[in-house]
C-alpha positions as CSV (number, residue, x, y, z in Angstrom):
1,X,47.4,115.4,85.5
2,X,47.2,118.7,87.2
3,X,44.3,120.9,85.2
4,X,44.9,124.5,86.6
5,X,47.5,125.8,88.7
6,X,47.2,128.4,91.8
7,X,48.2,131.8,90.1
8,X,51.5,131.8,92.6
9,X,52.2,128.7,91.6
10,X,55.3,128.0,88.4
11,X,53.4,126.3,85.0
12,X,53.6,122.8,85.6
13,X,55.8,121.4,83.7
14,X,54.5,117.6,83.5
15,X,54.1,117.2,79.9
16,X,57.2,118.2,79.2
17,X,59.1,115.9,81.9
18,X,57.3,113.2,80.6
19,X,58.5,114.2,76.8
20,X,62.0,114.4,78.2
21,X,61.6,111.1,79.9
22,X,60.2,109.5,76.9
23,X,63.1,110.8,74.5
24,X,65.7,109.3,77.5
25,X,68.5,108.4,76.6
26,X,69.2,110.2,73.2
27,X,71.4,112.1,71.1
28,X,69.1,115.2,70.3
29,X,69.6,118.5,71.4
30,X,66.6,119.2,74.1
31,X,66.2,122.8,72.4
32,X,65.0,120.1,69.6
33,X,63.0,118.0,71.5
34,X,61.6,121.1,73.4
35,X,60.1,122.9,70.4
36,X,59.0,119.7,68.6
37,X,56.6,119.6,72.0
38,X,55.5,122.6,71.4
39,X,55.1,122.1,67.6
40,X,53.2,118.9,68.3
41,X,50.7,120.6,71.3
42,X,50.0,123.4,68.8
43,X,49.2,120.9,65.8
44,X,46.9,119.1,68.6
45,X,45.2,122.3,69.2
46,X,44.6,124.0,65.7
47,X,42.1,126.6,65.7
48,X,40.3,125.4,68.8
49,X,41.7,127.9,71.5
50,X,42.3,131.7,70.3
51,X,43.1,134.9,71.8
52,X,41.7,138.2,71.2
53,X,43.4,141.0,70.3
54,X,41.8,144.0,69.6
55,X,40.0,143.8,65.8
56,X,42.5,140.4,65.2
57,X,42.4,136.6,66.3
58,X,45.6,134.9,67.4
59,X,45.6,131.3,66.9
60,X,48.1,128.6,68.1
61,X,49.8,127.5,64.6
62,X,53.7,128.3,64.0
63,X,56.3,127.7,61.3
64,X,59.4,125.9,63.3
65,X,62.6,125.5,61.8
66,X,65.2,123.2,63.5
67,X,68.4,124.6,62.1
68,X,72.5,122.7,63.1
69,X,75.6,121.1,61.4
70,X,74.9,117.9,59.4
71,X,74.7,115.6,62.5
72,X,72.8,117.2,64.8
73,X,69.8,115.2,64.9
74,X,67.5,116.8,63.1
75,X,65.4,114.4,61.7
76,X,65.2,112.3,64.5
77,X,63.7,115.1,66.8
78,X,61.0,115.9,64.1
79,X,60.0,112.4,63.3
80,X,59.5,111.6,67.1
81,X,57.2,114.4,67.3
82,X,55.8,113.4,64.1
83,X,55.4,109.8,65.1
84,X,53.5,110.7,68.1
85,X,51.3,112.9,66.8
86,X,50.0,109.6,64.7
87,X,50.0,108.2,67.9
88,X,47.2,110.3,69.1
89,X,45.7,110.3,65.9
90,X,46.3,113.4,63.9
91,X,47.0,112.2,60.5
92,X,47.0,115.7,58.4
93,X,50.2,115.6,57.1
94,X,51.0,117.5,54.3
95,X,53.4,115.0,51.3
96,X,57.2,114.9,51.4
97,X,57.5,116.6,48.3
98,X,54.7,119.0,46.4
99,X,54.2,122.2,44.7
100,X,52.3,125.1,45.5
101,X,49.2,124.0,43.2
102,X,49.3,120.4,45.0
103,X,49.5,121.7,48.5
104,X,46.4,123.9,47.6
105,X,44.6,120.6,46.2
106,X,45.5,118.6,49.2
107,X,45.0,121.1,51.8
108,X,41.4,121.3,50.5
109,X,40.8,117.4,49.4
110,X,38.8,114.7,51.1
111,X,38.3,111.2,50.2
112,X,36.3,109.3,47.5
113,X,33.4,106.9,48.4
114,X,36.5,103.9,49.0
115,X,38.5,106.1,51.5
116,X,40.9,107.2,48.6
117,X,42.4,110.2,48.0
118,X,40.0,112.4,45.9
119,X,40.8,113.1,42.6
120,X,42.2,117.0,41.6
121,X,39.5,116.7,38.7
122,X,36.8,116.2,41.2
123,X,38.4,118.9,43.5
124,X,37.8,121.2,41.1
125,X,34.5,120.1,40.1
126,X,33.3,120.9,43.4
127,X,35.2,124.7,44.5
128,X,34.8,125.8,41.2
129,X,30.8,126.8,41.8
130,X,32.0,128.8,45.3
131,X,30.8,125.9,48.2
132,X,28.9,127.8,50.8
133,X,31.9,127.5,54.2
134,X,30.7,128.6,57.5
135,X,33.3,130.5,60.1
136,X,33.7,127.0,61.8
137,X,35.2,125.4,58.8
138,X,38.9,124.4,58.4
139,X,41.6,123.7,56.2
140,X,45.0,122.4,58.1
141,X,47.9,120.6,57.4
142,X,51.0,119.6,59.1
143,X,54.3,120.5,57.3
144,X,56.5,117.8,59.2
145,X,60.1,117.9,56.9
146,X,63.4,116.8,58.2
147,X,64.7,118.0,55.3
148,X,62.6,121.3,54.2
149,X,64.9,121.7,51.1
150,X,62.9,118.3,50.0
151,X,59.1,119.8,50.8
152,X,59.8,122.8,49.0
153,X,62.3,123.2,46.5
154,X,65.1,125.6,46.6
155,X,64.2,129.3,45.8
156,X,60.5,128.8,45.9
157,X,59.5,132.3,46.2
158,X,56.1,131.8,45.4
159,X,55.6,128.9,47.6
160,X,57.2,130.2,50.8
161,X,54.9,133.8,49.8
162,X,51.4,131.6,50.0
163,X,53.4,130.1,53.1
164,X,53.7,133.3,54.6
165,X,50.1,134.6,54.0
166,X,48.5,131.2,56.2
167,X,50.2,131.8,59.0
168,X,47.6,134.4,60.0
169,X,44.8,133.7,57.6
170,X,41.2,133.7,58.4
171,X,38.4,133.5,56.2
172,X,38.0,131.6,52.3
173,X,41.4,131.7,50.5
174,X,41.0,131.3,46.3
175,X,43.4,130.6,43.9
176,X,43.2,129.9,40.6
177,X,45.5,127.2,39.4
178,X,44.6,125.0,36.4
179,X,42.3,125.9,33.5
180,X,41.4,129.0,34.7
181,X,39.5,126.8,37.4
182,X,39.6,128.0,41.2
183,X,39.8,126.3,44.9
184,X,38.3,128.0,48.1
185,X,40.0,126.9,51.2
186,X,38.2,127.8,54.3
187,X,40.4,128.7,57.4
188,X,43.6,127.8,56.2
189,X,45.4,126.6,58.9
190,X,49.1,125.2,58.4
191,X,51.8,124.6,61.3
192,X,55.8,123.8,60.0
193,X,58.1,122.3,62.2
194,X,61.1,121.8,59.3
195,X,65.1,120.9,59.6
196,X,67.9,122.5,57.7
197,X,71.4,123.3,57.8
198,X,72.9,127.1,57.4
199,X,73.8,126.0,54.2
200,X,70.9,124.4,53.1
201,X,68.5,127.1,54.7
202,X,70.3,129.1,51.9
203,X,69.6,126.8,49.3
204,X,66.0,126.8,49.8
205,X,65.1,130.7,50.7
206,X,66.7,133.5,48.3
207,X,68.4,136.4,50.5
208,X,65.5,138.6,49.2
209,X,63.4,136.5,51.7
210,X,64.5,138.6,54.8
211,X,62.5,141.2,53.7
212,X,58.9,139.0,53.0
213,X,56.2,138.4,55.1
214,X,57.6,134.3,55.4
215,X,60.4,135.2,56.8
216,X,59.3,137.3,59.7
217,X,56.9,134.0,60.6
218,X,59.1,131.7,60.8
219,X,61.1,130.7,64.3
220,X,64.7,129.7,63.8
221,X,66.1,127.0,66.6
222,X,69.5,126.4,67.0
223,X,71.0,122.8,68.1
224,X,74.4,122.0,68.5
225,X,75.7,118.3,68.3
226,X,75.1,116.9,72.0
227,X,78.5,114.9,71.6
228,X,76.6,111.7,73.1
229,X,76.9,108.6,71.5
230,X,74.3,106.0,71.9
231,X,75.0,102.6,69.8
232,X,72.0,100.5,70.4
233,X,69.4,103.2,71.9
234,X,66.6,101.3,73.7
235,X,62.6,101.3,72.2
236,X,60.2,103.8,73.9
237,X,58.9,102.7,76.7
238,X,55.1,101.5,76.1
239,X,53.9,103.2,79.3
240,X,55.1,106.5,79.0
241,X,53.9,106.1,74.9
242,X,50.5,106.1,76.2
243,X,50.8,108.4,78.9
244,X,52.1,111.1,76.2
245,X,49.2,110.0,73.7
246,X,46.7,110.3,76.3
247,X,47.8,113.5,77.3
248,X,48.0,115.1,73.6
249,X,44.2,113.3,73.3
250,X,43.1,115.3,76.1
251,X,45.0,118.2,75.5
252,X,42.8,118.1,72.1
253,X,39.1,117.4,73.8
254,X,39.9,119.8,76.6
255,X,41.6,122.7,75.7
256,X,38.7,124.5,73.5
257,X,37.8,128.1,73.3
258,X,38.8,132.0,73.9
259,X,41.3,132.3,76.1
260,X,40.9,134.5,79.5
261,X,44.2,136.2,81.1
262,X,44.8,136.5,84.8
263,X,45.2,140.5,85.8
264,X,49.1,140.0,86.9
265,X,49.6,138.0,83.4
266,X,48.1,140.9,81.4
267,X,50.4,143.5,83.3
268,X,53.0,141.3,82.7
269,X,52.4,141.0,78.6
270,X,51.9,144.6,78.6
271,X,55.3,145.3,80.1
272,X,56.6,142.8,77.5
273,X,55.1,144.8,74.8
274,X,56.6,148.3,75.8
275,X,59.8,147.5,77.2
276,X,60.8,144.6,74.8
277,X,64.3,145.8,72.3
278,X,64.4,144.6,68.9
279,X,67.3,142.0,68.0
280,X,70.9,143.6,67.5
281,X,71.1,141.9,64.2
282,X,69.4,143.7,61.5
283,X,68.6,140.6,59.4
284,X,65.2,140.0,61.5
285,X,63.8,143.8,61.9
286,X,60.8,142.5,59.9
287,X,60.9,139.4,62.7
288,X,61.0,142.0,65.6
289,X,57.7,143.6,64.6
290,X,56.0,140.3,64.9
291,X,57.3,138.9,68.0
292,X,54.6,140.4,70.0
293,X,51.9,137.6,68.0
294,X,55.3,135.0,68.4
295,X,54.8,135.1,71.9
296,X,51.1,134.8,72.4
297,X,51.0,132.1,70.2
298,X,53.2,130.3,72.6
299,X,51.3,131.6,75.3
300,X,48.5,129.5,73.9
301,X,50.9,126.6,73.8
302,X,52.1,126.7,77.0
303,X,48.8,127.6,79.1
304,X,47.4,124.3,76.8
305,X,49.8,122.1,78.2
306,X,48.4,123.0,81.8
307,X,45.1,121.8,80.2
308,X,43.9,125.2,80.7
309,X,42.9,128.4,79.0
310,X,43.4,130.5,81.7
311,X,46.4,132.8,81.0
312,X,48.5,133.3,84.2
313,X,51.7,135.2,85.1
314,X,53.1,132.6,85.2
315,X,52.9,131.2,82.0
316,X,54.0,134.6,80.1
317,X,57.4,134.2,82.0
318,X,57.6,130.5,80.8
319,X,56.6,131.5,77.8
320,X,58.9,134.8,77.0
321,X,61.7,132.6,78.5
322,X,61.4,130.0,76.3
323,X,61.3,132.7,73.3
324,X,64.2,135.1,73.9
325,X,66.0,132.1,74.7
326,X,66.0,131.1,71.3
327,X,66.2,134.5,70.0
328,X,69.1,134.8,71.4
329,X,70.4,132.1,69.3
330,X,68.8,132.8,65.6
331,X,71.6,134.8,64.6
332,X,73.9,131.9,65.2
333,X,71.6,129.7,63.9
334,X,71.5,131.6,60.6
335,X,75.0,132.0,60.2
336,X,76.0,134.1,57.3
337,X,73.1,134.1,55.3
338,X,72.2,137.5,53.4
339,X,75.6,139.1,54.4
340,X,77.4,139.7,51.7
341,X,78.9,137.5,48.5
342,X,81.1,135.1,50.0
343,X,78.5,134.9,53.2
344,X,78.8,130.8,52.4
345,X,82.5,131.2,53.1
346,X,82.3,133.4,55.8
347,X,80.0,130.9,57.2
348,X,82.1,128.1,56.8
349,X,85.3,129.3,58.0
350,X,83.5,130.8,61.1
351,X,81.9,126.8,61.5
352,X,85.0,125.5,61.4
353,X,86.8,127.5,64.0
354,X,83.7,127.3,66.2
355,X,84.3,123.3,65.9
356,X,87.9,123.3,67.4
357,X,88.9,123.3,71.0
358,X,92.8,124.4,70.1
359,X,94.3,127.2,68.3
360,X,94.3,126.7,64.9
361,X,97.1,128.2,62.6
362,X,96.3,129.9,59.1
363,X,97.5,127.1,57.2
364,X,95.5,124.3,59.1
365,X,92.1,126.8,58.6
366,X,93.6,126.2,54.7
367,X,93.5,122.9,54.6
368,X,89.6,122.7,55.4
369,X,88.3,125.1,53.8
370,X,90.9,125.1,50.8
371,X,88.0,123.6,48.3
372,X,85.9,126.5,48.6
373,X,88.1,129.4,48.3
374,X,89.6,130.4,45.2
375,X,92.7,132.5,46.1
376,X,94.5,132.3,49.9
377,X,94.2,135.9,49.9
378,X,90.1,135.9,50.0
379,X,90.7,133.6,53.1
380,X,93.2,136.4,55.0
381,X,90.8,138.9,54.1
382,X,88.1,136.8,55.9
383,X,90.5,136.1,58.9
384,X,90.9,140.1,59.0
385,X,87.6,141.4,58.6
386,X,86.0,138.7,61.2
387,X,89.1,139.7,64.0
388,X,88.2,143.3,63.2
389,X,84.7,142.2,64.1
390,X,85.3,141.0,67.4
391,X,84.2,137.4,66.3
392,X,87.7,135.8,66.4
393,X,90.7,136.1,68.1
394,X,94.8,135.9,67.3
395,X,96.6,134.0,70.1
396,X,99.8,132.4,70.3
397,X,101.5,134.0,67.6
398,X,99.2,134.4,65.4
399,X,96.8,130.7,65.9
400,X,93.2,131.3,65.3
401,X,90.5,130.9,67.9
402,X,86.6,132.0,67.8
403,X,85.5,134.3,70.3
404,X,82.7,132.7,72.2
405,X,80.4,134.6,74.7
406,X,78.2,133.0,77.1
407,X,74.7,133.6,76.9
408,X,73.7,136.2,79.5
409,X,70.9,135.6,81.4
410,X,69.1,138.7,82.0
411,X,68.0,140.2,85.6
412,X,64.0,140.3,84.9
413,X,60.9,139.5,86.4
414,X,59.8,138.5,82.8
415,X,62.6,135.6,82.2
416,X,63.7,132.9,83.9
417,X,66.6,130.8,82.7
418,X,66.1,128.5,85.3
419,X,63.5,127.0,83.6
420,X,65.4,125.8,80.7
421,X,67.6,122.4,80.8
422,X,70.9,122.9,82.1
423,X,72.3,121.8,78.4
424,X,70.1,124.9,76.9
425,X,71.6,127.3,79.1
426,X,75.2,126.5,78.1
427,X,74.8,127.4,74.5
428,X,77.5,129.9,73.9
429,X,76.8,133.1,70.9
């Protein structure tokens, strides 16, 4: 394994071959597998390795959220991450299913004298006199949920708010939540790596959400259904298992401490930081003024998975690629949501077209999305409004088609598409 790179030289790219290789043949979108990598690498490293910026510490942790059409694999993508993670023996995962006050409670637990779970009695027993933590203390969990609706609930606002706030949290967290009793939580440190559908996505977060703090945290990831079909996919192969364990293990003993950046790298980020343009789509203004900490995080990520914690230039490009890349795609990924009253239809007539490689006539477009309309009229006034908008087309006498535009790939010294999988590069907006 190489340990540092010349400064001229790309970010190797070894770990994540070797994932790639690993997840070979199969049926999930690499955009999938890619961030369940980087999920996975930042889980490994916790609060380990840091950057400094100005009176504020950035650590590695983000909230992932794997969003596609029923079908698109998910689950399988975050329970391979999951499952190697145990591999290498991180076992902090948060339950299936909780509430806010049991999160809290397990987040802070530890185990009785027989290796059992502690009792929330006993919990409180022991926070509610104020333990003394030191700075080097810490709380994390993994939030690993193929289906996020599941973990959380749907319209947990209070939940997703105490979400929000550990995403950045450093020092003793309290909360009083039975009896009037308290628990102090040191560090909280969580990382999310969740799956969901438009629909489901919103299910779980009100539309009131896109202007909290959780929100602007989280990273949406669009997949599309790969279109492969693999009936009897074969086992892992025991060698490469290792080889990925071995490297997360030593990704985890190695990788400790502040961060230095190369003088190119920091011109770079600084260029980044001035001459970066918000997304077009108003729905994540509160995201754009937090992309800046998106991307060092990644950073963090990326310069980890070198085995290093020497920022160079060429891990911001790797990095920022990676990023706007999927930027790009959040607006897709969140379809309608927040748009208006009828966004769920919207979002479903738009699904549909995007699914078909014909023309498709008004009264086919009927017939599939005839159970959730309520007069044919509410479906031409979609058909109108959308046309209007540039995001469908009339051909052939009046046959439906979406427009689809092909991702550009901007001329920049601080992208570079070609470091993305040939499959990534062909998503179309």
């Amino acid at each position: 394994m190489k340990l540092l790179a010349p400064v001229s030289e790309p970010v190797s790219d070894e770990l994540w071959n070797l994932y790639l290789e690993y997840n070979n043949p199969t049926e999930v979108p690499a955009s999938y597998h890619r961030w369940c990598l980087m999920s996975a690498v930042a889980t490994m490293l916790n609060r380990q390795v840091l950057f400094s910026l100005g009176h504020f510490t950035v650590f590695p942790n983000m909230y992932v959220m794997l969003i596609g059409s029923p079908g698109t694999r998910k689950s399988s993508a975050i329970k391979i991450a999951k499952k190697l993670l145990q591999n290498a023996g991180y076992d902090k995962f948060s339950a299936e299913k909780t509430t806010k006050e049991k999160f809290l409670l397990d987040l802070i637990g530890g185990t009785d004298s027989e290796g059992n779970p502690e009792s929330i009695e006993n919990i409180l027993d022991r926070n509610i006199f104020g333990d003394d933590y030191t700075a080097s203390d810490i709380s994390e969990m993994y939030i690993a949920a193929d289906e996020f609706n599941d973990f959380i609930g749907n319209g947990n606002i209070e939940f997703i708010s105490l979400l929000g706030s550990f995403w950045d949290y450093s020092g003793v967290y309290s909360n009083r939540i039975k009896n009037g009793k308290s628990v102090k939580i040191p560090n909280p440190t969580i990382n999310i790596l969740g799956g969901n559908t438009p629909a489901g996505f919103s299910l779980a977060f009100p539309a009131d959400i896109l202007g909290q703090g959780f929100f602007s945290r989280l990273l949406l990831i669009y997949g599309e259904p790969t279109g492969k079909r693999i009936t009897f996919p074969p086992p892992p192969s025991v060698s490469l298992t290792a080889e990925l364990t071995e490297y997360l293990v030593r990704i985890k003993t190695d990788v400790i401490g502040m961060t230095t950046v190369h003088p190119t790298a920091r011109a770079l980020l600084d260029k980044i930081y001035k001459g970066w343009t918000a997304l077009d789509d108003t729905r994540f203004e509160s995201y754009s003024n937090r992309r800046f900490t998106h991307l060092l995080k990644l950073i963090l990520i990326v310069t980890a998975m070198r085995l290093s914690t020497v920022i160079l230039e060429a891990d911001v490009i790797y990095a920022n690629t990676i990023l706007t890349h999927s930027e790009h795609l959040m607006p897709k990924a969140l379809g309608e949501f927040g748009r208006g009253k009828n966004s769920a239809l919207v979002h479903r007539v738009l699904q549909v077209l995007d699914a078909t490689l014909v023309p498709m006539t008004l009264n086919q477009l009927l017939a599939k999305v005839s159970t959730d309309l309520t007069n044919i009229k509410e479906l031409q006034e979609i058909v109108t409004i959308q046309a209007a908008a540039g995001r469908i087309q009339s051909v052939r006498g009046g046959t439906l088609l979406p427009i689809r535009r092909v991702m550009k790939e901007v001329d920049s010294d601080t992208v570079d598409f070609s470091l993305l999988t040939e499959e990534e590069r062909s998503y179309t907006l």
